[in-house]
N, C-alpha and C positions, 0 to 999 in steps of 0.2 A: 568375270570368269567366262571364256567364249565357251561356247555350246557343245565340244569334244569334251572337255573337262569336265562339265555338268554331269554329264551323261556318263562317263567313266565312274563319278562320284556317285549318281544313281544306280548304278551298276554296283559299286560297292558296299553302299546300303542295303541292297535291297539284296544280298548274296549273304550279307555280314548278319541281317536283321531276321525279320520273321519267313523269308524265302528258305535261308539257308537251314535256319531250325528245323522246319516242316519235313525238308529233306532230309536232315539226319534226323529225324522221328520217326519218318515213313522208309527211312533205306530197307530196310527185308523187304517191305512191301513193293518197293521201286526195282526192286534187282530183282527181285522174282519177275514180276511185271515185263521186265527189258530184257530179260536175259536170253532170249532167241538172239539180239544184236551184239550181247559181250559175247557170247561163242562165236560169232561172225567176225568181230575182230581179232577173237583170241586164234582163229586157226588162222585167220588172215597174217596175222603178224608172225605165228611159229611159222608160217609156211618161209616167212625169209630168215628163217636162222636168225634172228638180230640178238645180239649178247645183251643188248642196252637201247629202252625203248621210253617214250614219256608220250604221257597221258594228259591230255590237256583238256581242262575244264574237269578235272577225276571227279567231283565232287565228293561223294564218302566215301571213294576208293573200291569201289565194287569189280571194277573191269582193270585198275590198276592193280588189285591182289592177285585176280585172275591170270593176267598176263604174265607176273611174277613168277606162280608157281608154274606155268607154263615154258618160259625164257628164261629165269632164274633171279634176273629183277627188270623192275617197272620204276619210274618214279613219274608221280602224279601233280598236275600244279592245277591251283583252283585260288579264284581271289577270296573264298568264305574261308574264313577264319572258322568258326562252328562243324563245317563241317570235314576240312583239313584235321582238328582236334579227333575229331572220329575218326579218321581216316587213318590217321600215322596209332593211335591207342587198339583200332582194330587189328590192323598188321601186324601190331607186337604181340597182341591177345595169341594170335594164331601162328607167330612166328614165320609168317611171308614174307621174303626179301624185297620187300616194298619201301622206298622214301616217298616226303611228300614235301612241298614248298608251298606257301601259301602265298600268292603275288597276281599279279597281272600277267599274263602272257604276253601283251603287247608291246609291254617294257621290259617286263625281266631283264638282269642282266647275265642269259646264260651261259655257259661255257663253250667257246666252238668247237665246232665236227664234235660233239659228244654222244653223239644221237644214232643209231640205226637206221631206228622208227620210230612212227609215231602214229597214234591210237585217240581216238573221242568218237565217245558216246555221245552222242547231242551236249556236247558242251564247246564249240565253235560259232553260235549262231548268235551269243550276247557280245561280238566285241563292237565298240564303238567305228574300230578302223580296223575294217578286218585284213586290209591290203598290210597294214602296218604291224599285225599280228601274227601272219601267216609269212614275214619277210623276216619278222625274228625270230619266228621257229627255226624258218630257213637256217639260219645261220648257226644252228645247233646240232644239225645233225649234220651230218656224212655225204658228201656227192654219190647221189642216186638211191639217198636211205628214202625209204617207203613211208607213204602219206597213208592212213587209210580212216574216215570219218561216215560215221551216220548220221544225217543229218534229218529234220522231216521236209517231207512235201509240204503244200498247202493245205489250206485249213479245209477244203472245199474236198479234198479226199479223206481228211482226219475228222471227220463229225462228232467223235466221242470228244474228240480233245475241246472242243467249244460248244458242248453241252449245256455245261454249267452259266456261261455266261451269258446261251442264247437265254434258257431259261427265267435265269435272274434278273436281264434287262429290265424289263418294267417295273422293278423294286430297287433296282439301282441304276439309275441311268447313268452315275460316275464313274461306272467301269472303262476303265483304261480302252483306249483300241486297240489293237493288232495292229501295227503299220508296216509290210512288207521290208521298208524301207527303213526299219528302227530295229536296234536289236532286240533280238527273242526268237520265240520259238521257234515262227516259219521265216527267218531271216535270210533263210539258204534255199528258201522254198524256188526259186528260181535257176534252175542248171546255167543260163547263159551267163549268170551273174557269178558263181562260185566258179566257175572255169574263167570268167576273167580276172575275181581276186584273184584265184593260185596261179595266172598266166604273171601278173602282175607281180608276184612275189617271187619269186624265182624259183617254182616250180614248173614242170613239166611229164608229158605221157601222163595227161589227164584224162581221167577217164570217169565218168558219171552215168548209173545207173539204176531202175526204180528197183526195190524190194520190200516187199510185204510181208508185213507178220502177226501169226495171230497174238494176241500179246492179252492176261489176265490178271485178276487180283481178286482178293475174297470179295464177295458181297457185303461182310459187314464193315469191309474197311471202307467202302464206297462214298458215304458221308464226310469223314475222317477227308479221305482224299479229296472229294470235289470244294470243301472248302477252308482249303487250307494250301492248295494249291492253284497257279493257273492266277487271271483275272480279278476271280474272284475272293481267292486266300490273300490276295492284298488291299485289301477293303473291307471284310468279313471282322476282324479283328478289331475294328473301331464300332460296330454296329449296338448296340441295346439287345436285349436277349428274345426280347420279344419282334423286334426287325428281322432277326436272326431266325428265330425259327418260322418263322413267315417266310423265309427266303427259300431253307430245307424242305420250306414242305414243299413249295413249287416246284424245286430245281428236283427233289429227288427223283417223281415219275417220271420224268424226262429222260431217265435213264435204263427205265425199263425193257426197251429192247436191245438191249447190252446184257441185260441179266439172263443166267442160265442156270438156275438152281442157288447152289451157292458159290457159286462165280460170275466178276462180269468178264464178257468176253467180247474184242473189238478188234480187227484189224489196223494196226500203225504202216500206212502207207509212207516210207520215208527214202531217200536217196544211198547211196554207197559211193562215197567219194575218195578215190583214189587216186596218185599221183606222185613224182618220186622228184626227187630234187634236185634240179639242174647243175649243171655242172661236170657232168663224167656218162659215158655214155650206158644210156640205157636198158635196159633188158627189158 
């Protein structure tokens, strides 16, 4: 098996497995949390009128219902089966013209010029080939339909986000790295690099910008979140109980100056990437 496929497959494990669960466990908690950036794409996206929009990476469909009830419909694709399941069972709950596919974005075989626009919440940063993922979006939407993605900075402006695993290091030395250069979370953490995927793809009127937000969640959900997400929620789950809370009690004061009563509160330093699809001229 060469090393793309591995990695696609790890990718799907790890969306399909205890990643994806986590996520649909914690979605209130995550959409509250992010929801300065789904309003950011949601006026982004009505601001161009688009009939028909896709959401890539949707995960439980929080900013794909959103955009929905804003445009009229969204549809959302995300390789987690788990939380697809939630995704498409929420939408009906609530009666939002939302669809959802559960697949690879890199492969899909989607339908052409179907697209407006297109909408992610930090769900662009796990593909294995992202030139190869962003060239068959391309081919889904509309000449000059609108690109619009949040992606994060680096970790060196996000310090809430690698708390947990600075913390933990000395009880777990087998925590995974961060490698710029692998997908996750700061994979886009580079503007020169995501302006030459989308050059590369056949996008164009690229445009990359920082923006900041303060972004919170309860205090008691804080535990809940730092280990079960992130580094260290994929390692935590194989631990002994007593590893385990060895681990809570270090990591959690590490988080103390995030807390504000009963909220933690942190600013997510992340990019605005926009860009529209080559091919017919631009506005």
């Amino acid at each position: 098996m060469d090393a793309s496929r591995r990695s696609d497959d790890e990718q799907a494990a790890r969306w399909n497995g205890p990643s994806g669960h986590a996520w649909v466990d914690l979605q209130d908690v995550l959409n509250q949390m992010f929801r300065p950036f789904e309003e950011l794409l949601v006026d982004a996206v009505a601001a161009e009128h688009a009939g028909s929009v896709l959401d890539v990476g949707c995960g439980t469909g929080g900013v794909t219902r959103a955009v929905a009830r804003r445009v009229g419909h969204c549809v959302g694709i995300d390789i987690s089966g788990p939380m697809i399941e939630t995704a498409r069972a929420r939408a009906e709950r609530e009666g939002v013209p939302a669809s959802f596919i559960q697949a690879d974005a890199q492969e899909y075989a989607f339908e052409p010029a179907a697209f407006d626009a297109v909408v992610s919440r930090f769900g662009v940063m796990f593909f294995n080939d992202p030139v190869r993922a962003f060239t068959n979006i391309r081919g889904t939407v509309r000449d000059g339909a609108a690109l619009r993605c949040v992606v994060w900075r680096g970790p060196e402006e996000n310090p809430f986000m690698t708390t947990a695993e600075r913390a933990a290091a000395p009880f777990v030395p087998e925590l995974p790295a961060r490698r710029p250069d692998q997908p996750g979370q700061f994979a886009f953490a580079d503007p020169e690099r995501v302006h030459r995927v989308l050059a590369e793809s056949g996008w164009a009127g690229i445009d990359i910008q920082p923006v900041d937000a303060v972004c919170a969640l309860p205090e008691k959900e804080l535990v809940t979140y730092f280990t079960r997400l992130g580094p260290l929620g994929t390692v935590l789950p194989g631990a002994d109980e007593r590893t385990r809370a060895e681990i809570v009690e270090a990591v959690r004061p590490a988080f103390d100056p995030f807390v504000q009563g009963p909220e933690v509160r942190y600013t997510a330093a992340c990019w605005t990437v926009s860009a529209r699809a080559a091919g017919a001229k631009l506005s």
